[in-house]
C-alpha positions in Angstrom: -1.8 -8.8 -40.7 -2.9 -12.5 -39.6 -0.6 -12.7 -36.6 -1.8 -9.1 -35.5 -5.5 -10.3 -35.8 -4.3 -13.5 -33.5 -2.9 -11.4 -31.3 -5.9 -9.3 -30.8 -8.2 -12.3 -30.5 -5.9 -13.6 -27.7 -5.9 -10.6 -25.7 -9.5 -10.6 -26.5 -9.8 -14.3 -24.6 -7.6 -13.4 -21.9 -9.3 -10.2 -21.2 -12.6 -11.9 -21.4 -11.7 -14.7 -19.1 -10.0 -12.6 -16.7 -13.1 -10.0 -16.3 -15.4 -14.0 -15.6 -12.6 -14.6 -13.2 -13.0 -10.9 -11.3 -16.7 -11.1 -11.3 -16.9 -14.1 -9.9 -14.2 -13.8 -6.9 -16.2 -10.9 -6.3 -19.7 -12.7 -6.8 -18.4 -15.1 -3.7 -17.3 -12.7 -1.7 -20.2 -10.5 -1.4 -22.3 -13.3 -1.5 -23.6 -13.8 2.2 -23.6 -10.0 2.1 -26.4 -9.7 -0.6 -27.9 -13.0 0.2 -30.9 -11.2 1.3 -31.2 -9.3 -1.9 -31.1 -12.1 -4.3 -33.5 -13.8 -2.2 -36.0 -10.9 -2.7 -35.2 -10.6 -6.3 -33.1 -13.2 -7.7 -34.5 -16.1 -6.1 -33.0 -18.6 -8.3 -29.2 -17.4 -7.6 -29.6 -17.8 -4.4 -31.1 -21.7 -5.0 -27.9 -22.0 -7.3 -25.3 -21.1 -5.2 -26.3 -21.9 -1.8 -25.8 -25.6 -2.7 -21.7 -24.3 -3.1 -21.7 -22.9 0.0 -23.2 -25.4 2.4 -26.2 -23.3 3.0 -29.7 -24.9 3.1 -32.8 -23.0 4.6 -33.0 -22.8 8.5 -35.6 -26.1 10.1 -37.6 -23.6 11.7 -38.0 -20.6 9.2 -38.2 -23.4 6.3 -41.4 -25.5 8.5 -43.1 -21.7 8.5 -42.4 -20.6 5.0 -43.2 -24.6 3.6 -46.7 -23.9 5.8 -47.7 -20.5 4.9 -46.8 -21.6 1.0 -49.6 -24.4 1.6 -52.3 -22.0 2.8 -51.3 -19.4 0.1 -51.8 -22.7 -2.6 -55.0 -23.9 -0.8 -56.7 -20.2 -1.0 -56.0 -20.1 -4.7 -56.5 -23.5 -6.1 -59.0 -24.7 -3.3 -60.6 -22.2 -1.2 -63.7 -24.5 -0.5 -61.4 -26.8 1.6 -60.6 -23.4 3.8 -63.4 -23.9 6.0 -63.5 -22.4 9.8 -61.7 -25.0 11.7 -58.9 -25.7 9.0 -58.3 -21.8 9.1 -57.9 -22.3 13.0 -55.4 -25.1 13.3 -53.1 -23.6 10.6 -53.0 -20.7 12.3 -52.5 -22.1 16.1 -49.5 -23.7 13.9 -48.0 -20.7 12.4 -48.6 -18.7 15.4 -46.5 -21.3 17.5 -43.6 -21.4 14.9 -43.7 -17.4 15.0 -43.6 -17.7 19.1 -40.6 -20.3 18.6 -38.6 -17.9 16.3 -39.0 -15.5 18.8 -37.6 -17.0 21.3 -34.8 -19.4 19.7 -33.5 -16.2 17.5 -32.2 -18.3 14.4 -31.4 -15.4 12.9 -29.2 -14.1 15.5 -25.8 -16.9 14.6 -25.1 -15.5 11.3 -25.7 -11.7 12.1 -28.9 -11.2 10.7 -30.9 -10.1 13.5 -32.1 -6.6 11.8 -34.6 -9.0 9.4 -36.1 -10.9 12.4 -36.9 -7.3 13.8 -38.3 -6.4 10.2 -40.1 -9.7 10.6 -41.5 -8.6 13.6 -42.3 -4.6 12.6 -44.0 -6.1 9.6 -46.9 -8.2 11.5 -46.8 -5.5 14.5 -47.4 -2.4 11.6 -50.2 -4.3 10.1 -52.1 -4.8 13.1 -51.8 -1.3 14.1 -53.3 0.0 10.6 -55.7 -2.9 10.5 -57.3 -3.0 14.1 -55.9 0.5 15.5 -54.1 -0.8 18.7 -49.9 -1.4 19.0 -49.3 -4.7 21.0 -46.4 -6.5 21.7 -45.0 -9.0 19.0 -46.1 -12.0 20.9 -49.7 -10.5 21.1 -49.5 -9.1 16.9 -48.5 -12.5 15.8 -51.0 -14.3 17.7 -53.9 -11.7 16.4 -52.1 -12.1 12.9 -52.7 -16.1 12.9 -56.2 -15.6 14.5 -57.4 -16.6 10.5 -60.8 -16.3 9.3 -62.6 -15.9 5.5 -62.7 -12.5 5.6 -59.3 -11.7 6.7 -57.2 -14.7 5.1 -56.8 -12.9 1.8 -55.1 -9.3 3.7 -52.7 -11.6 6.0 -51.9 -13.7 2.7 -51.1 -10.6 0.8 -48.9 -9.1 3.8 -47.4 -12.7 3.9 -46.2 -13.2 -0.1 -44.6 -9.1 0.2 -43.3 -9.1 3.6 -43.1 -12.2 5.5 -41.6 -14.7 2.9 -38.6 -13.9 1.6 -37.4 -12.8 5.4 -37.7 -16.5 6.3 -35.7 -17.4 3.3 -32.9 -15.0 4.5 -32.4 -17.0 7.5 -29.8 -20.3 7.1 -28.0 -23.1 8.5 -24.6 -23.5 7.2 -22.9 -27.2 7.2 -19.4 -27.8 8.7 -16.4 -29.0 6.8 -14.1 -32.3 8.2 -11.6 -29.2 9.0 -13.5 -27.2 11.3 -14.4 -24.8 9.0 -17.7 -24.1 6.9 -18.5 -26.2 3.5 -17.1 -24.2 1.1 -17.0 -25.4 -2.9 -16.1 -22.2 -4.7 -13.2 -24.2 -5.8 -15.2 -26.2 -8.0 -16.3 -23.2 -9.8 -12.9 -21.7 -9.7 -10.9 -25.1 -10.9 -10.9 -24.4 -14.6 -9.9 -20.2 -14.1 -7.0 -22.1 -12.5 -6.3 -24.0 -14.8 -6.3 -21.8 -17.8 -4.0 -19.2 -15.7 -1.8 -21.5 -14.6 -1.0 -22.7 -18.2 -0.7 -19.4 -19.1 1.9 -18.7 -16.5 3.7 -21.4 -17.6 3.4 -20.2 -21.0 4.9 -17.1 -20.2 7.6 -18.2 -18.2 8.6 -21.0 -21.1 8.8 -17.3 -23.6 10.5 -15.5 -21.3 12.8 -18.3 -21.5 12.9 -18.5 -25.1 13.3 -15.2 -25.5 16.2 -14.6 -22.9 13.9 -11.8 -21.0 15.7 -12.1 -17.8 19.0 -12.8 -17.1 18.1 -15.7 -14.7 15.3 -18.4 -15.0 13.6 -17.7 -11.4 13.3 -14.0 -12.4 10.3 -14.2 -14.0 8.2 -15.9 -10.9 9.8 -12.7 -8.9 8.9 -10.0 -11.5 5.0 -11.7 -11.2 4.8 -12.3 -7.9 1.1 -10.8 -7.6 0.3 -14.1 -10.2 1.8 -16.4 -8.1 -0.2 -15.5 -5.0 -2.8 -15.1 -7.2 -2.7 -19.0 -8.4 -1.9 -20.1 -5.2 -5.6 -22.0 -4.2 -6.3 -20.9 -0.6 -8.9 -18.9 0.4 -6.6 -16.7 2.6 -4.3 -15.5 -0.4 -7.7 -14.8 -2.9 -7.5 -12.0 -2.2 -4.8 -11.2 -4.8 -6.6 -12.6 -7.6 -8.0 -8.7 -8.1 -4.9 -7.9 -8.8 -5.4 -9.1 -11.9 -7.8 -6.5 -12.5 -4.1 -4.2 -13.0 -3.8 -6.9 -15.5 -6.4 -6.8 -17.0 -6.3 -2.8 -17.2 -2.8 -3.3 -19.2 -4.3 -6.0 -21.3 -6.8 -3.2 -22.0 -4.5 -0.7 -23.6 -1.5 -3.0 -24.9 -4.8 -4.6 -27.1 -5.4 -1.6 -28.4 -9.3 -3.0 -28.4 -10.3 -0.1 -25.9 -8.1 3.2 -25.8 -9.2 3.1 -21.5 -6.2 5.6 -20.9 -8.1 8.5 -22.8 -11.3 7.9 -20.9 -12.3 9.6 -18.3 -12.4 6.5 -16.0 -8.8 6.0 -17.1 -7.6 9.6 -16.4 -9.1 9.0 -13.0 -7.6 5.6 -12.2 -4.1 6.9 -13.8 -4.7 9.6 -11.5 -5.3 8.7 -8.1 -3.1 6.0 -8.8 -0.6 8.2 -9.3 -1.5 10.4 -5.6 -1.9 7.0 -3.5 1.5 6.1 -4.7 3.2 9.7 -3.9 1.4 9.2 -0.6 2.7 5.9 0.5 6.3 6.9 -0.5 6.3 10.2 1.0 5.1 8.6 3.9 7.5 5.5 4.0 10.2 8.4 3.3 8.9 10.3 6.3 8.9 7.4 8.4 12.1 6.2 7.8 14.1 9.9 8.2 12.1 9.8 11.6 13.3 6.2 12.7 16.8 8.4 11.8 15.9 10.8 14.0 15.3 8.7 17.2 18.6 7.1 16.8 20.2 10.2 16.2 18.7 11.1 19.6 19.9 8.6 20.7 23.6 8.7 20.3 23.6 5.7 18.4 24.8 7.1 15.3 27.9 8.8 16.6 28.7 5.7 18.6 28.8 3.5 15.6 30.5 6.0 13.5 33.9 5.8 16.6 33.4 2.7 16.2 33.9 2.3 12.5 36.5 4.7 12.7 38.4 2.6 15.3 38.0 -0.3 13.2 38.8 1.2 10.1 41.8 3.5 10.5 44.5 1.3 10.3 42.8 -0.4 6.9 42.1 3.3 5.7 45.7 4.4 6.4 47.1 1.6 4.8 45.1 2.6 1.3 45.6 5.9 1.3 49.3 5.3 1.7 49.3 2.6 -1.1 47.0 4.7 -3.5 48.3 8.0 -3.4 50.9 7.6 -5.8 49.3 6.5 -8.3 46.7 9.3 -7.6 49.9 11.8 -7.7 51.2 10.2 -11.1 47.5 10.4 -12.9 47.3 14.3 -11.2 50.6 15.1 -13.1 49.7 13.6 -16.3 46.8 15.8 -16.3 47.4 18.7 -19.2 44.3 20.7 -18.1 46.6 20.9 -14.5 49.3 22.4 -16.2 47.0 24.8 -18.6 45.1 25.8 -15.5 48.1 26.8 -13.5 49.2 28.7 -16.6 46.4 30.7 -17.1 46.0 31.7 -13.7 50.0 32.9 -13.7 49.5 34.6 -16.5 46.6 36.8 -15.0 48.5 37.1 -12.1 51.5 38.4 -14.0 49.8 40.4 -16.3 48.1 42.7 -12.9 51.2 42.4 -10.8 54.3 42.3 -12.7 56.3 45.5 -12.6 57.7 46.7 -15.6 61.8 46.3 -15.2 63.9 48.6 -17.4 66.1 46.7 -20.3 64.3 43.9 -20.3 60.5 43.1 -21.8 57.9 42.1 -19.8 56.6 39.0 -22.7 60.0 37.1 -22.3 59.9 38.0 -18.2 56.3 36.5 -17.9 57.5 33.1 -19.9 60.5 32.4 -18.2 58.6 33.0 -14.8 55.7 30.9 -16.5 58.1 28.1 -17.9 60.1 28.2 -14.5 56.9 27.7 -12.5 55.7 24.6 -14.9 58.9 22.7 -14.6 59.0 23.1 -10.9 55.8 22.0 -9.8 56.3 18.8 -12.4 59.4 18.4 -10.5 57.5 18.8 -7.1 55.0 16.2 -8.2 57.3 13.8 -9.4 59.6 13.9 -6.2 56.6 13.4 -4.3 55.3 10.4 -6.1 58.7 8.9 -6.0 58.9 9.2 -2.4 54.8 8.5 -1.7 55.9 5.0 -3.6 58.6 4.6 -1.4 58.5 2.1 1.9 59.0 5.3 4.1 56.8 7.7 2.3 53.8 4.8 2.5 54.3 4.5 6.1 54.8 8.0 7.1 51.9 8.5 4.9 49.4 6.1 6.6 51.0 7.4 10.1 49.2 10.5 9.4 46.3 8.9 8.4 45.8 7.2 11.0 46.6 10.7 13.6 43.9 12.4 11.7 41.4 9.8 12.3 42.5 9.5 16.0 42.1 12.9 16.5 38.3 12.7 15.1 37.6 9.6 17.5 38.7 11.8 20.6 37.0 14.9 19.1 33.5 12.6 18.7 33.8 11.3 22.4 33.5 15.2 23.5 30.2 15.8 24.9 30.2 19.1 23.8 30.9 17.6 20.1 28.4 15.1 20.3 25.6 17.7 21.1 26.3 19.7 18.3 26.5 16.9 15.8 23.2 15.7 16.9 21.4 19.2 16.8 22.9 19.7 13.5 22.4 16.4 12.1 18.7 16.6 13.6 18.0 19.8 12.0 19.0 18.5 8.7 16.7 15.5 9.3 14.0 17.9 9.8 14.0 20.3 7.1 14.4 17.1 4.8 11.3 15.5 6.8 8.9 18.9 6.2 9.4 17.8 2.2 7.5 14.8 2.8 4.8 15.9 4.9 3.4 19.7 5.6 4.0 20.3 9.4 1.7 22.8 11.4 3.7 26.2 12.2 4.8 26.7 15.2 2.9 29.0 17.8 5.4 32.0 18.1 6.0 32.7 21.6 5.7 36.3 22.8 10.0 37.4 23.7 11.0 40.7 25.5 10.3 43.7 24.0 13.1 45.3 22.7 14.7 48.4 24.4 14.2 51.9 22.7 16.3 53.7 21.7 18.6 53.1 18.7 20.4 50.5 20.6 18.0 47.1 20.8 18.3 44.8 23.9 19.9 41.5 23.2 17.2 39.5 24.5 15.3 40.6 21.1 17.4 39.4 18.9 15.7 35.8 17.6 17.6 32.8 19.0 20.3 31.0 17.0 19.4 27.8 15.7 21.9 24.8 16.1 22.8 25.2 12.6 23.5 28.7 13.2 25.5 28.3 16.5 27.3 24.9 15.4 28.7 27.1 12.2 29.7 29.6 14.7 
């Protein structure tokens, strides 16, 4: 009972760890993807993890957001300091850092252009609803930073909902020494790492120690998906979700969660079970067409004379060595000898004529006894002289005519066309297993003559199959 609780507490920890593992290979890879959002609402993910990626706010955006956070303070905290002309030169400020994001598009290098257009729509909407007219952005942000008493606290409010966080969206990203962006996930992935690698280890010294393959390097093969999974590049992380599979057999061999009999289970287990019927059936399909072209081709038949050529002589020789001890195992055989009884015996019983003076049971068993004793004599002679230099020889002779005769009956062209139509009519019917084909348009033929005698022309066409069994 106390090594089935450890074993559920360990399966417990691995699952656990894994899921962290998951979550966070996903976490970094959708990061820069819903950067914006955790800007928005989950401002202080966004002030963790940047530091990890070698993000740190954009100059420009950061000098206008640093700026407008300044008048936002000095309205709340000290709005007697706000007088006419300090309203003036902040806004001649932000108005000139609006014009120079304009123009220099920061947020055009990392693909972000859609929140500098929401940037602008924001300002532009606002002075449409608050002075009536629709102006250019140039013209809306200069009317926007036109600040006075009695507006400040309506461009402040449009500025904390709207304006803000779409400056924090935009970034600079540092180089590496390589070329390539700072990246420092590793740091955060290290101890996963770690604790999988020693587990791989672990389980490769069991398997060991439990003689679970017949080889040592066996075990690396079977789990190939965890050593890609280990392997720390950024280019091969993507198999670390395969240890979500993993972690969906930890699942059930735990017996913690019964996730087969949910109906998240059924579903996986389920299309599971169709993508891999699909990828086979296609593979399948693809293969028996790569068939077909070299069928086409002539290929096949041209390889097959040449195995022949190159085998006859070897074949020959085997048949003529093996076929009497195939003859002595044949006669040794008592189901032969009962078989060939039986079927005399019927025979004799239908077709026997009844002779006068002497019975038909003691005819019928000399016949049968007659018949037994000379085809065991028949075999025996035969595998005495098959055994014999000149039975061997004469043996593999023939052989070796019959394949000759299939070599010059391959190079026929006449031959060859009907192999290939009936080989890629085979290939076909196989193929329409795999994947459903369209019908064919029917074509309309020759009406048939009347009368009771119907014209020829009628009658549907032979296939290849049909006219090569012909």
């Amino acid at each position: 009972m106390a090594r089935l609780r450890w074993d559920l507490v360990w399966d417990a920890t691995i699952l656990l760890i894994a899921t962290l593992n998951v979550l966070l290979i996903l976490f970094d890879m959708t990061y820069f993807a819903l950067r914006p959002r955790y800007i928005r609402y989950a401002p202080a993910i966004a002030a963790w993890y940047d530091r990890y990626k070698g993000v740190e706010p954009h100059w420009t955006t950061d000098r206008y957001r640093q700026l407008g956070d300044s008048l936002s303070t000095l309205w709340r905290s000290y709005p007697a300091r706000l007088d006419t002309q300090t309203l003036r030169s902040l806004g001649d400020t932000l108005f000139r850092l609006s014009v120079q994001i304009l123009s220099e598009r920061p947020y055009e290098r990392f693909g972000l252009m859609g929140y500098q257009e929401g940037l602008k729509h924001a300002v532009k909407n606002y002075i449409l609803l608050t002075e009536g007219v629709k102006v250019p952005a140039t013209e809306a942000f200069r009317r926007f930073w036109a600040l006075t008493p009695a507006n400040l606290p309506g461009r402040l409010a449009l500025y904390e909902k709207e304006i803000r966080w779409r400056l924090q969206v935009c970034y600079y990203r540092h180089y590496a020494i390589d070329g390539g962006f700072v990246d420092e996930f590793w740091k955060l992935d290290l101890p996963f790492l770690v604790f999988f690698w020693l587990e791989f280890w672990a389980g490769w010294w069991a398997a060991l120690r439990t003689r679970q393959y017949r080889h040592a390097w066996m075990y690396p093969l079977v789990h190939w998906y965890d050593v890609l999974a280990l392997a720390p590049f950024e280019a091969l992380r993507f198999f670390r979700l395969l240890r979500i599979w993993k972690l969906y057999v930890r699942l059930n061999r735990s017996q913690l969660i019964n996730f087969s009999n949910t109906v998240l289970g059924q579903l996986l287990t389920q299309q599971s079970r169709t993508i891999a019927k699909a990828i086979s059936n296609e593979v399948a399909y693809q293969i028996l067409e790569q068939v077909k072209r070299q069928v086409a081709s002539g290929e096949n038949l041209a390889q097959l004379r040449t195995l022949l050529k190159a085998s006859s002589t070897l074949t020959g020789e085997l048949i003529g060595t093996e076929a009497a001890p195939v003859l002595r195992m044949l006669r040794q055989q008592p189901a032969l000898y009962h078989l060939l009884e039986t079927s005399l015996r019927q025979a004799l019983e239908k077709e026997l004529p009844t002779l006068p003076g002497l019975p038909k049971e003691r005819l019928q068993a000399w016949i049968q006894q007659t018949v037994r004793r000379t085809v065991e004599r028949l075999l025996l002679h035969t595998e005495a002289y098959l055994a014999s230099p000149e039975g061997q020889a004469a043996l593999t002779e023939l052989t070796q005519a019959i394949l000759d005769h299939l070599i010059r009956r391959l190079e026929e062209a006449e031959m060859q066309a009907r192999l290939n139509a009936y080989l890629l009519e085979i290939l076909s019917a196989v193929q329409r297993g795999f994947r459903a084909w369209p019908e064919p348009a029917l074509t309309p033929g020759p009406l048939p003559a009347e009368g009771p005698e119907k014209s020829q022309a009628a009658e549907s066409p032979k296939s290849p199959l049909q006219s090569y069994k012909a």
